[in-house]
C-alpha positions in Angstrom: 104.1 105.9 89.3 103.8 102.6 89.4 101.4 99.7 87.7 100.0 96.1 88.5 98.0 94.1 86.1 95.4 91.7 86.9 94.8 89.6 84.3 92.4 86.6 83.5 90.4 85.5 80.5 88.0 87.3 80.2 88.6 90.9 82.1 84.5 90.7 83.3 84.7 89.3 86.8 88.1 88.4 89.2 90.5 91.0 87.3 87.9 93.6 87.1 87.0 92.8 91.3 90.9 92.7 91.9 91.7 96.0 90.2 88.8 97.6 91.9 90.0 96.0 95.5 93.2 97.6 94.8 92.5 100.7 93.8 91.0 101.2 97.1 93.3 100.0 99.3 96.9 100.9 97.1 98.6 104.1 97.8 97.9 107.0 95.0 101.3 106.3 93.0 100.4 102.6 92.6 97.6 102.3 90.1 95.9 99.0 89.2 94.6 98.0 85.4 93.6 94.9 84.6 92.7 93.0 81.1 92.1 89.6 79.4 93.5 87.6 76.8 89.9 87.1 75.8 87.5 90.3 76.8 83.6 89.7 77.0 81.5 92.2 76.1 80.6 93.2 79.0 81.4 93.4 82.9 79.0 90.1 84.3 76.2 91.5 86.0 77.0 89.5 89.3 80.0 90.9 89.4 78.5 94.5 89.1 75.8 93.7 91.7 78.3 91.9 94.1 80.9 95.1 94.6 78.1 97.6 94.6 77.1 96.0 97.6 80.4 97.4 99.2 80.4 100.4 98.0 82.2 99.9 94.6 80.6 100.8 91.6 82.0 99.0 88.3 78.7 99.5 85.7 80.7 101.8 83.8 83.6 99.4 83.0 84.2 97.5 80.2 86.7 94.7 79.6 90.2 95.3 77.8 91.9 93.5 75.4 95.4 92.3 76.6 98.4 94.4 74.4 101.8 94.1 74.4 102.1 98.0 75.4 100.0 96.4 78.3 102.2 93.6 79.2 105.9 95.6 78.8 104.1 99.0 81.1 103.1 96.4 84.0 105.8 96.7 86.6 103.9 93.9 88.7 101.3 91.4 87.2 98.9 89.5 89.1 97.1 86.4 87.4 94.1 84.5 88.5 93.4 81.2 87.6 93.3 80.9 83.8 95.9 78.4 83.6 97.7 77.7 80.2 95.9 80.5 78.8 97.8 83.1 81.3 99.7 85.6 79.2 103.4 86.1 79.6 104.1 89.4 81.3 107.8 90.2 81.8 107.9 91.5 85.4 106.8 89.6 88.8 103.9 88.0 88.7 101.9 87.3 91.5 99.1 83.7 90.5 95.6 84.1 92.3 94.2 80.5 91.6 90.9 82.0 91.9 87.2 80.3 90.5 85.6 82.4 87.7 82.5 84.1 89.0 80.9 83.8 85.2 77.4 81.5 86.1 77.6 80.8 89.5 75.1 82.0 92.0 75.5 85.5 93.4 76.2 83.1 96.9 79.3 81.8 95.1 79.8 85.1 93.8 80.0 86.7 96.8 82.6 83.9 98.4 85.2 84.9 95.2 84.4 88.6 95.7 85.8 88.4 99.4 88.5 85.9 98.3 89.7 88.5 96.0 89.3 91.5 98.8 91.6 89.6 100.9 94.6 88.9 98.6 94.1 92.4 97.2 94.4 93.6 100.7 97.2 91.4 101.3 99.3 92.5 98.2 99.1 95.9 99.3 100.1 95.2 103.1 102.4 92.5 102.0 104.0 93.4 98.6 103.5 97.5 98.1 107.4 97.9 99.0 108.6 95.0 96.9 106.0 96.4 94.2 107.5 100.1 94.6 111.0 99.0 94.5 110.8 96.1 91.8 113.1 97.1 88.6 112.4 93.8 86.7 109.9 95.4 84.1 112.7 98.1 83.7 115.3 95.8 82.6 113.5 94.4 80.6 112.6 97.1 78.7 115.9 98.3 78.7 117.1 94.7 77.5 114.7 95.5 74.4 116.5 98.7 73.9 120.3 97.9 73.8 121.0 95.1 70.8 120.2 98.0 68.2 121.8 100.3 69.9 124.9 97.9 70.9 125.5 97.5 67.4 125.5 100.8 65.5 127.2 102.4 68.3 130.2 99.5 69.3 132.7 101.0 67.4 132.8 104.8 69.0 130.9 103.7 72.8 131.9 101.0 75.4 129.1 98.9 75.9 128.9 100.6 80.0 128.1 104.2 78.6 125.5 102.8 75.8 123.7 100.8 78.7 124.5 103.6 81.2 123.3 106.5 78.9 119.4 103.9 77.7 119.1 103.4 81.2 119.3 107.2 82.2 117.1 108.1 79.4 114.5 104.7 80.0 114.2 106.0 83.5 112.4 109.1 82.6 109.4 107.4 81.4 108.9 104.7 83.7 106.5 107.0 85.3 104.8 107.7 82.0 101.0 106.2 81.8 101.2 106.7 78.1 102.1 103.2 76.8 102.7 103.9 73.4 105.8 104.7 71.4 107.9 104.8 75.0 110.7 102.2 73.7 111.1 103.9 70.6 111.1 108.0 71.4 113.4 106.4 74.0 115.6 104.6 71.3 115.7 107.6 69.5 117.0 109.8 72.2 119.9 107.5 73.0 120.8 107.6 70.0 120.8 111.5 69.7 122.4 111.4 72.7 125.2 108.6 71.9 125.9 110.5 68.4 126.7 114.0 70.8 129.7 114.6 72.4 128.5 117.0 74.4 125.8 114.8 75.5 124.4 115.9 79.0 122.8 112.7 79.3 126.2 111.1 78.3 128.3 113.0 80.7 126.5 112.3 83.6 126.4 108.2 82.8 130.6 108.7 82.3 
């Protein structure tokens, strides 16, 4: 399974439009979720009224908070137009400069929904192979992994087989929707794993 995250400020009109545009065009083991760095309380009501007139019914979303466990699961981000206040997200990330819908007539709002449609449409015609076979998020994570383990296991482990062995064990999740706790039950099995000489995990990445 893979993830993309739209993100803007406020996770009530172009994220919440671009996750739904996605979800109906992306194939079922790319799922979209989208967030802002500063939620509203609600989904605007343009917004609402603008996708149910193709078909898309939002009324029961409500906006999300971006968290770290959100950034590091994203395997491909997609930002729209909130400039300086864009979050860092370490994968690829794809920038929408797109107008906020937030006040604008439902004319206007329509013109940013079908904006949106199209580059949703696009990304999946475009980018759903790059977004399948992009490993950036991975290495990441895996980067956050290795300096702990690097260092208590040095002395008994070339550094190959400590990376080798992380990255065999990482890889399991990375299909995972559960966010929480993944670097660290990962951790924690590498370094089962590493202290085992009999390692299965260990064996296979010597």
């Amino acid at each position: 399974m893979k993830y993309v995250l739209f993100v803007c400020n406020h996770n009530a009109g172009r994220s919440q439009m671009a996750q739904a545009f996605f979800e109906r065009y992306a194939p079922a083991d790319v799922r979209g979720e989208s967030a802002g760095t500063d939620p509203a309380p609600h989904v605007w009501p343009e917004v609402v009224e603008v996708m149910r007139e193709l078909g898309i019914d939002i009324t029961g979303r409500k906006p999300k908070k971006l968290t770290v466990e959100m950034q590091l699961h994203a395997d491909w981000a997609v930002t729209m137009g909130c400039g300086d206040a864009c979050p860092y997200v370490p994968t690829t990330v794809d920038a929408w400069d797109l107008p906020d819908p937030a006040g604008r007539p439902i004319d206007e709002v329509r013109e940013i929904r079908d904006l949106i449609d199209r580059h949703a449409k696009e990304l999946v015609t475009d980018k759903i192979n790059a977004i399948h076979a992009d490993t950036t998020a991975h290495r990441f994570r895996l980067e956050r992994l290795l300096p702990n383990l690097i260092s208590e296991f040095a002395d008994t482990r070339p550094p190959e087989v400590i990376r080798g062995c992380a990255d065999r064990i990482l890889a399991e999740y990375d299909d995972v929707p559960i966010r929480s706790h993944i670097l660290t039950i990962a951790q924690k099995q590498t370094r089962d794993c590493l202290r085992q000489d009999t390692c299965a995990v260990l064996q296979t990445a010597e």
